[in-house]
KEVO-566657 format. One record per residue (C-alpha): x, y, z. Coordinates in pm, 1 decimal, decimal comma. Each point is the difference from the previous one (the first is absolute). Example, Ala and Ser with C-alpha at 12.3 -4.5 7.8 and 13.67 -1.06 7.14 Angstrom:
BEGIN
<<1230,0; -450,0; 780,0>> <<137,0; 344,0; -66,0>> 
//
This chain:
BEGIN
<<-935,5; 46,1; -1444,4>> <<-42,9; -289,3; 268,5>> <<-140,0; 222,5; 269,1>> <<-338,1; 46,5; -302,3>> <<51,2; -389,3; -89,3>> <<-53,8; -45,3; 362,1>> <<-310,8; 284,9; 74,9>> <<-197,8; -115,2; -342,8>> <<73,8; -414,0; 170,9>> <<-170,1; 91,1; 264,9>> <<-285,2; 224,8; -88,0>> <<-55,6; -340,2; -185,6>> <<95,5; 68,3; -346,6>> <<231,8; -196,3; -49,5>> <<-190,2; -169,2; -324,6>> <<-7,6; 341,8; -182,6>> <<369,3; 51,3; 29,4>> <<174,0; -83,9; -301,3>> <<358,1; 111,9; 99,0>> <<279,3; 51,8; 212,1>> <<334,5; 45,9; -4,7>> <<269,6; -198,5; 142,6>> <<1,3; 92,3; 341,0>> <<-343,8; -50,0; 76,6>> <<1,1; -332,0; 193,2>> <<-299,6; 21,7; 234,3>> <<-241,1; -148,0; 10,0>> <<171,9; -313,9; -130,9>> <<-290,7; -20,9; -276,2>> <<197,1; 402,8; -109,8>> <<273,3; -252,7; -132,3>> <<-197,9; -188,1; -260,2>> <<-100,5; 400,5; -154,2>> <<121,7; 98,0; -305,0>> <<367,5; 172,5; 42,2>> <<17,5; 377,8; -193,7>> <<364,4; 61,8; 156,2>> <<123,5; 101,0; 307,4>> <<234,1; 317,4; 90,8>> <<-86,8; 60,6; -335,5>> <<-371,9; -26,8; -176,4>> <<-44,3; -126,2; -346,2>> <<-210,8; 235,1; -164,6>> <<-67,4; -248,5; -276,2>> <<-122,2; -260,4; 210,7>> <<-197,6; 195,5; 231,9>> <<-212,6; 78,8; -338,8>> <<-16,1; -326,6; -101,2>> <<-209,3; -90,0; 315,3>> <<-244,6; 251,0; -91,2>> <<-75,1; 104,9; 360,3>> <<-290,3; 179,0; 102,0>> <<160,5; 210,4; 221,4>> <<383,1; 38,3; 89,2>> <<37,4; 50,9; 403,3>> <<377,2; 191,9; 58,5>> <<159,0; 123,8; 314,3>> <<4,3; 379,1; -24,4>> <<345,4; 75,3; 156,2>> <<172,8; -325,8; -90,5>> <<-41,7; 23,0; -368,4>> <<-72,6; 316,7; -160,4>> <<212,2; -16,6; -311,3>> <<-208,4; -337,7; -58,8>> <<-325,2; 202,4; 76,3>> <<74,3; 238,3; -266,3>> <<103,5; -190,7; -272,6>> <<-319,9; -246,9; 36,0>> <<-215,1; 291,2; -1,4>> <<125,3; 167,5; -307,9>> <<-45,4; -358,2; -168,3>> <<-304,5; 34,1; 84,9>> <<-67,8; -294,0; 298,0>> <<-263,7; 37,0; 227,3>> <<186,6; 104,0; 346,1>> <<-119,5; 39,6; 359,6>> <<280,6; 97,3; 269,6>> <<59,7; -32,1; 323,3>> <<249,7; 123,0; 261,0>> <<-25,5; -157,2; 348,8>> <<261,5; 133,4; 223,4>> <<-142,0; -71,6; 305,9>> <<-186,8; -292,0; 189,4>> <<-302,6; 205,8; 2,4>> <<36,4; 90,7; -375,6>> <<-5,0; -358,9; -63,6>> <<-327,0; -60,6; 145,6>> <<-140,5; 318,1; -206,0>> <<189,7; -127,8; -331,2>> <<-174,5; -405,1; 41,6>> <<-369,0; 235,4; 57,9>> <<41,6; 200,2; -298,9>> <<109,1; -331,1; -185,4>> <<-300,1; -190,8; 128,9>> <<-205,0; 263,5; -53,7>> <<155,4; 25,7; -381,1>> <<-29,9; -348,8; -73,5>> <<-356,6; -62,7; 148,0>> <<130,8; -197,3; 333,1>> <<-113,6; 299,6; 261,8>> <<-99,3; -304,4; 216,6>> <<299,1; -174,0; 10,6>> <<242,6; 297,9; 31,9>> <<-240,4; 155,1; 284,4>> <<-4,0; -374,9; 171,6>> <<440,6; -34,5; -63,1>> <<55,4; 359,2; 135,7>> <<-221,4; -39,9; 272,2>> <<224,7; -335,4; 122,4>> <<309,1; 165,1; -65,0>> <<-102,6; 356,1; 245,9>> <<-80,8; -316,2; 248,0>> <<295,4; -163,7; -6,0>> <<205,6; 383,6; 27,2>> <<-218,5; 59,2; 306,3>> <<90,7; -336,7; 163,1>> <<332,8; 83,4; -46,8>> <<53,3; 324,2; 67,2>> <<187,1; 83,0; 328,3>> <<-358,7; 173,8; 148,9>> <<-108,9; -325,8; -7,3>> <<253,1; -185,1; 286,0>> <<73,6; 41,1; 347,5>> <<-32,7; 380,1; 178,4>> <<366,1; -66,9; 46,6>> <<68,3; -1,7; -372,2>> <<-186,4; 321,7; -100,8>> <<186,9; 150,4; 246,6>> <<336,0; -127,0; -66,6>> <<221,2; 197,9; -219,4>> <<-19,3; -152,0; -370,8>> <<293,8; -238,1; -83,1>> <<315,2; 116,5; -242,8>> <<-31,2; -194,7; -287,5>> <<196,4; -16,6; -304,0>> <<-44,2; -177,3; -333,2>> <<261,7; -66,3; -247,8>> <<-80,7; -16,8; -324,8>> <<329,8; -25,4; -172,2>> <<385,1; -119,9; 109,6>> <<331,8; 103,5; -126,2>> <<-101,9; 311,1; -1,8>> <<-203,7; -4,5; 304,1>> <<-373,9; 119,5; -136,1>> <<-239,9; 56,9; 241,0>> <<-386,1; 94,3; 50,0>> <<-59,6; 375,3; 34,6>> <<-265,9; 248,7; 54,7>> <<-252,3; 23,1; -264,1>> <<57,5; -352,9; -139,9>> <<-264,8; -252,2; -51,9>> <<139,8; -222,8; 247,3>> <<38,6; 280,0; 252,9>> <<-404,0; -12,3; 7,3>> <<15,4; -339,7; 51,2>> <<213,1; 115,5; 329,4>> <<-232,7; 209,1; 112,8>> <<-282,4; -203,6; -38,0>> <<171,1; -261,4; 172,3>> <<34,8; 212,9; 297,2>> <<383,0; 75,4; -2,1>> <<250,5; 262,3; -75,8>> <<205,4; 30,7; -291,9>> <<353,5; 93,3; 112,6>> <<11,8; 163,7; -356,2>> <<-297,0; 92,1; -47,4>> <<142,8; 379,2; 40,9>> <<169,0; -69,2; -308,0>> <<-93,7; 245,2; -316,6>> <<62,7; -305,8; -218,7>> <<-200,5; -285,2; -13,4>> <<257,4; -259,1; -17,5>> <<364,6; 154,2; 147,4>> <<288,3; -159,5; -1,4>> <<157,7; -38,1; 340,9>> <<372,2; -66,8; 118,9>> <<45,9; -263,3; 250,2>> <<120,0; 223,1; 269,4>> <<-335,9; 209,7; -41,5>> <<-179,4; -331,8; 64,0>> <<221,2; -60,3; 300,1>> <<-91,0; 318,2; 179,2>> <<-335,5; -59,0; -91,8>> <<7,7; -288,9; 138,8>> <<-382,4; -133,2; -56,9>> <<-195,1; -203,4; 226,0>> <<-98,8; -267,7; -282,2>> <<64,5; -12,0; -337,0>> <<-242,2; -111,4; -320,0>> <<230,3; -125,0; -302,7>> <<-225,6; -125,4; -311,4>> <<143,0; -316,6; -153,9>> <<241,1; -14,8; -185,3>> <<125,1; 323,9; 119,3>> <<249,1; -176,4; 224,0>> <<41,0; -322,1; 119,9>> <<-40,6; -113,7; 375,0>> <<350,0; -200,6; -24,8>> <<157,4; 305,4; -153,1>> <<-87,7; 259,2; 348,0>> <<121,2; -340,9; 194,7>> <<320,0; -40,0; -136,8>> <<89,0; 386,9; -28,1>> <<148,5; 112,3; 330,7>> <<-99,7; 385,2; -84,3>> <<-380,9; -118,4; 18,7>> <<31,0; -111,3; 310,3>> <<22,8; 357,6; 175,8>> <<-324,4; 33,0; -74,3>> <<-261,5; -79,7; 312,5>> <<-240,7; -130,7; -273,1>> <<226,1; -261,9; -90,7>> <<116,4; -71,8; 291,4>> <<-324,4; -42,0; 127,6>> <<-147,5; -178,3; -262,9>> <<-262,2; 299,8; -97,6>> <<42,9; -59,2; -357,7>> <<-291,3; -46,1; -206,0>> <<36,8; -143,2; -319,2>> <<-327,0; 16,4; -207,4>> <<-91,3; -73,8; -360,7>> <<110,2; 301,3; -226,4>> <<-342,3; -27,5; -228,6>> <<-294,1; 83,0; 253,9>> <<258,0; 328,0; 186,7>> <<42,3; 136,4; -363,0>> <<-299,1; -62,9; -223,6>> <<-240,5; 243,1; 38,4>> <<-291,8; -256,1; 31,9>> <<-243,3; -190,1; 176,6>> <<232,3; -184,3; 204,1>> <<169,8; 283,9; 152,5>> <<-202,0; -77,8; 275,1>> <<213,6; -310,9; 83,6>> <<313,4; 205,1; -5,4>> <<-119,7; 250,2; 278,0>> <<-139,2; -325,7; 197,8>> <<359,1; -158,2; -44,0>> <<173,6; 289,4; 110,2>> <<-304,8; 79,5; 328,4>> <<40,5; -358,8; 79,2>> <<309,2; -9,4; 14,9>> <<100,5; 283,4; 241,6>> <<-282,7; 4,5; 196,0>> <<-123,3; -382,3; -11,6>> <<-353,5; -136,2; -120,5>> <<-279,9; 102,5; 189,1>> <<-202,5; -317,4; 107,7>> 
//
């Protein structure tokens, strides 16, 4: 999965991986990896490589987990669902692969960097102020949004604002436009690729929303909001900095 390409990158091991699939594309030097599939692992090749140890997101592919296992491959899971959980999931991994140092030293920058950002950390005036209604869409035509219990939801919350769907049983609801419109949320976060900026400017219906009209759109890279990795970090700092500005 990208978001472990990414964590074993930076706990600087990087050298021991021997592969990837196709949609793990950070760090650049994740490109040059050996490919063992993408949606869809090749059993055969992942053998080939002869790993050591086979590192598999828990939630994201169990009927992979299960087949390796009865073949007989040396597995370790993991199953961040949170920010938090991401920093316990790169500790456990450090401590796994002998890097303690380096995952205490990365987790301790990345708790930092939440702190800085969180909205305890500005003005009086913003801790008191009511949190902002945000909304991100994750999907159009249908409308698929961000709800409660989602990854990205944390993200929200970490970022110090509230998820108009976060009361949402599912984790990624679809919406109809006229929900939106009586919504009506103070900014919007759209991943890209999700839809583009010329699209909501040419589409008169988009415009009844404040956010567009007022330009409170933030479009941000779809890898670091969804991968459950070390650079999740930069996703809540996108989202902090952009609703409440950059702290000098």
């Amino acid at each position: 999965m990208p978001s472990v390409t990414e964590m074993l990158f930076a706990l600087d091991l990087g050298d021991r991986v021997v592969g990837v699939t196709t949609n793990c594309n950070y760090p650049p030097a994740a490109k040059s990896k050996e490919k063992i599939g993408g949606f869809f692992i090749n059993l055969e090749r992942v053998v080939s490589l002869k790993p050591d140890l086979v590192i598999m997101v828990e939630g994201a592919q169990k009927r992979d987990i299960e087949r390796f296992k009865k073949y007989g491959l040396p597995i370790h899971t993991i199953n961040p669902r949170n920010v938090v959980d991401v920093m316990d999931e790169l500790v456990k991994l450090g401590n796994k692969m002998g890097q303690e140092r380096v995952a205490a030293a990365l987790v301790s920058k990345m708790k930092a960097r939440l702190a800085a950002v969180q909205p305890g950390g500005f003005s009086l005036e913003l801790i008191l102020r009511k949190r902002p209604k945000v909304l991100t869409i994750v999907g159009n035509n249908p409308l698929i949004v961000v709800g409660g219990g989602a990854f990205i939801d944390d993200i929200m919350k970490q970022a110090g604002v509230e998820n108009i769907a976060g009361g949402s049983k599912a984790a990624y609801p679809q919406f109809s436009f006229e929900t939106l419109l009586k919504e009506n949320p103070e900014y919007l976060i759209i991943p890209s690729g999700t839809i583009a900026k010329s699209e909501i400017g040419r589409e008169p219906r988009w415009q009844k929303l404040a956010a567009v009209r007022e330009n409170k759109i933030l479009f941000i890279d779809a890898d670091i909001l969804s991968r459950p990795g070390p650079r999740v970090v930069e996703a809540v700092e996108a989202i902090a900095h952009f609703i409440y500005g950059k702290k000098n």
